[in-house]
C-alpha positions as CSV (number, residue, x, y, z in Angstrom):
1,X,-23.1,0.7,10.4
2,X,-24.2,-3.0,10.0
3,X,-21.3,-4.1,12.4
4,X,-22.2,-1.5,14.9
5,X,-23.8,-3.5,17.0
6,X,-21.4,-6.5,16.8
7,X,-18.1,-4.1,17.9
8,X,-20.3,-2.6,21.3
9,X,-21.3,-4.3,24.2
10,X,-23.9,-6.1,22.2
11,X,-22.0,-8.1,20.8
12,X,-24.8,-9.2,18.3
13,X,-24.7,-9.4,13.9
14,X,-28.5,-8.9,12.6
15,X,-28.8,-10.9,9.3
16,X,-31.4,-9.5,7.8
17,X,-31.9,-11.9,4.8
18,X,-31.9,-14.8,7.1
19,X,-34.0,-13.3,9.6
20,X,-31.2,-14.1,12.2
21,X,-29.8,-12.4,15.1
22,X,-25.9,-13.4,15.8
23,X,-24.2,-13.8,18.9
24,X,-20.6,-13.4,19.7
25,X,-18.7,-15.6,21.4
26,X,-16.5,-14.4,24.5
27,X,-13.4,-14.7,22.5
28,X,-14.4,-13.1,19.3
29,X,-12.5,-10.3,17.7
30,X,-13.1,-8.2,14.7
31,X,-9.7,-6.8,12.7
32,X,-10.4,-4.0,10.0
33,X,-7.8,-3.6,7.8
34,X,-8.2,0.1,5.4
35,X,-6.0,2.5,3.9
36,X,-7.9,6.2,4.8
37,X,-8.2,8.2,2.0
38,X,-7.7,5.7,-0.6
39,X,-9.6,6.1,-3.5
40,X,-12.5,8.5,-2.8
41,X,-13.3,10.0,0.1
42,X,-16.7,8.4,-0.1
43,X,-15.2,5.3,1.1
44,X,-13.6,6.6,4.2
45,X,-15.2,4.9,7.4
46,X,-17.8,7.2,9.3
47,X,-16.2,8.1,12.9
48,X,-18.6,6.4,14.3
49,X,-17.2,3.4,13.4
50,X,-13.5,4.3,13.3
51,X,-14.2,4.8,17.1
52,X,-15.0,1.5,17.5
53,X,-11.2,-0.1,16.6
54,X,-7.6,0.6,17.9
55,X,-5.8,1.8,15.2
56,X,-2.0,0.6,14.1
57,X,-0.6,2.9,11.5
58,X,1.9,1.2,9.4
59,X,4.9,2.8,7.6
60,X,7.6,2.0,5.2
61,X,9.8,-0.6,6.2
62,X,13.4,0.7,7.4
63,X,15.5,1.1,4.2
64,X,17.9,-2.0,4.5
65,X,14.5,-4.3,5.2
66,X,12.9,-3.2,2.2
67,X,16.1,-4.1,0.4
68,X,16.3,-7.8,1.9
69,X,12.5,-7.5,1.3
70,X,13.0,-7.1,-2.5
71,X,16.4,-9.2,-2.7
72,X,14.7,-12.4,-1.2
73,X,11.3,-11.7,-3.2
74,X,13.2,-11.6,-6.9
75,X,16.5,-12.6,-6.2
76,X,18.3,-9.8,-8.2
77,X,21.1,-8.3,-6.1
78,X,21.3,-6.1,-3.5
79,X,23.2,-3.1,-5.6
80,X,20.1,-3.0,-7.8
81,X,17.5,-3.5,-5.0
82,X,19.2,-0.6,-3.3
83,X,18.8,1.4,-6.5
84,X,15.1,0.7,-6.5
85,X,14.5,1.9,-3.2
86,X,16.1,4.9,-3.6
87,X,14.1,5.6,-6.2
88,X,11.5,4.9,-4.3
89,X,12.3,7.1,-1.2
90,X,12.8,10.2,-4.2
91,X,9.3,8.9,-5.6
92,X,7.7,9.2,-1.6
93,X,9.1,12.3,-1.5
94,X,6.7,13.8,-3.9
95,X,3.7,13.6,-1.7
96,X,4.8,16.8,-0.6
97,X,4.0,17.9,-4.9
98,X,0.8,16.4,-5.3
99,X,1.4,12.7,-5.9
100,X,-1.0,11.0,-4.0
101,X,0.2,7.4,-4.4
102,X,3.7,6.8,-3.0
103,X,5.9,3.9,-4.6
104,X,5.1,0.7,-2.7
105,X,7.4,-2.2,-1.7
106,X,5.3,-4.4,-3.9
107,X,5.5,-2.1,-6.9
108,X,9.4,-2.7,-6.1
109,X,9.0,-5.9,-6.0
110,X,7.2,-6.1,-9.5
111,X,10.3,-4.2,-11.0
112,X,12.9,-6.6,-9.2
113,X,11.0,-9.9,-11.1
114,X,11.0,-7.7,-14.1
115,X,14.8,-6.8,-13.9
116,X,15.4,-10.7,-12.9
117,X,13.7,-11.8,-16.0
118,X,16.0,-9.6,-18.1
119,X,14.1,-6.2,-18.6
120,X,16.7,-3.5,-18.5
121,X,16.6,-2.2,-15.2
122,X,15.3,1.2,-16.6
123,X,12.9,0.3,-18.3
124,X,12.0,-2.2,-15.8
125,X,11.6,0.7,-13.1
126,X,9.3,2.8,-15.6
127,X,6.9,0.1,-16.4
128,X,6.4,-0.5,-12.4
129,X,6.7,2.8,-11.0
130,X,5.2,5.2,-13.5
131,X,1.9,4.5,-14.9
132,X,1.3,2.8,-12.2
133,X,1.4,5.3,-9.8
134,X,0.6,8.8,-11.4
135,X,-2.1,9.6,-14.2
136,X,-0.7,13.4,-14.8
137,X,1.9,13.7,-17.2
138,X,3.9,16.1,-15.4
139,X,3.9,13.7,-12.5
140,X,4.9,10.8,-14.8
141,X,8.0,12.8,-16.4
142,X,9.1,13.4,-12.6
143,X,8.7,9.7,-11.8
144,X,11.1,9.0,-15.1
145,X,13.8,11.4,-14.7
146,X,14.1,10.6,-11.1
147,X,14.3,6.8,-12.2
148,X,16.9,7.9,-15.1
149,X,19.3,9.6,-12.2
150,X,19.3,6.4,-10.3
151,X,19.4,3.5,-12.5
């Protein structure tokens, strides 16, 4: 609630511990960048201050971005990039079971250096996409066999 008055019409940041009041410029704009829901609800923002931003959601890129996307980041071909991101479309589709951390591009990313240093691609896939992103053990053997039908 600190920024409160800085994102309304007064425009104004109280700093306490200097004992200073400061004003915004015309031009000055504030960008917020969260994920809701990450980590504990206890660090959701209050509506009060989500109110106060326009909100962008963000997505997945489009499936043959993510490739390029993972190609141009590690260098290993597109076959095996293509693998990875079908794996992680089957991994995203488990939200719908519970998992509550969906395979990320970056995550990809990490297995696609992995692969490129010469880690077997399967083990390559486990090591970034399992541990990483499910603590339950059932969760963790879904994660696997899905990763064993694909690469």
């Amino acid at each position: 609630m600190v920024i409160h008055p800085l994102t309304d019409d007064r425009r104004m940041l109280s700093v306490e511990k200097l004992g200073e009041v400061l004003e915004a410029p015309p031009e000055f704009m504030l960008t917020v960048s969260y994920n809701p829901g990450y980590q504990s609800l206890l660090k959701n923002l209050k509506h009060s201050t989500r109110q106060r931003f326009l909100a962008i959601e963000f997505d997945f890129l489009p499936r043959d971005l993510e490739i390029e996307v993972i190609c141009h980041e590690t260098g290993i071909e597109r076959r095996l990039a293509g693998d990875l991101v079908t794996i992680a479309e089957k991994i995203r589709n488990l939200r719908d079971k519970g998992l509550e951390e969906p395979a990320s591009t970056r995550l990809l990313v990490y297995a696609g250096h992995l692969i490129a240093s010469g880690v077997e691609p399967r083990a390559a896939g486990e090591v970034a996409l399992v541990g990483p992103i499910a603590d339950d053990a059932d969760m963790q053997r879904a994660i696997r066999e899905l990763i064993s039908t694909v690469l």
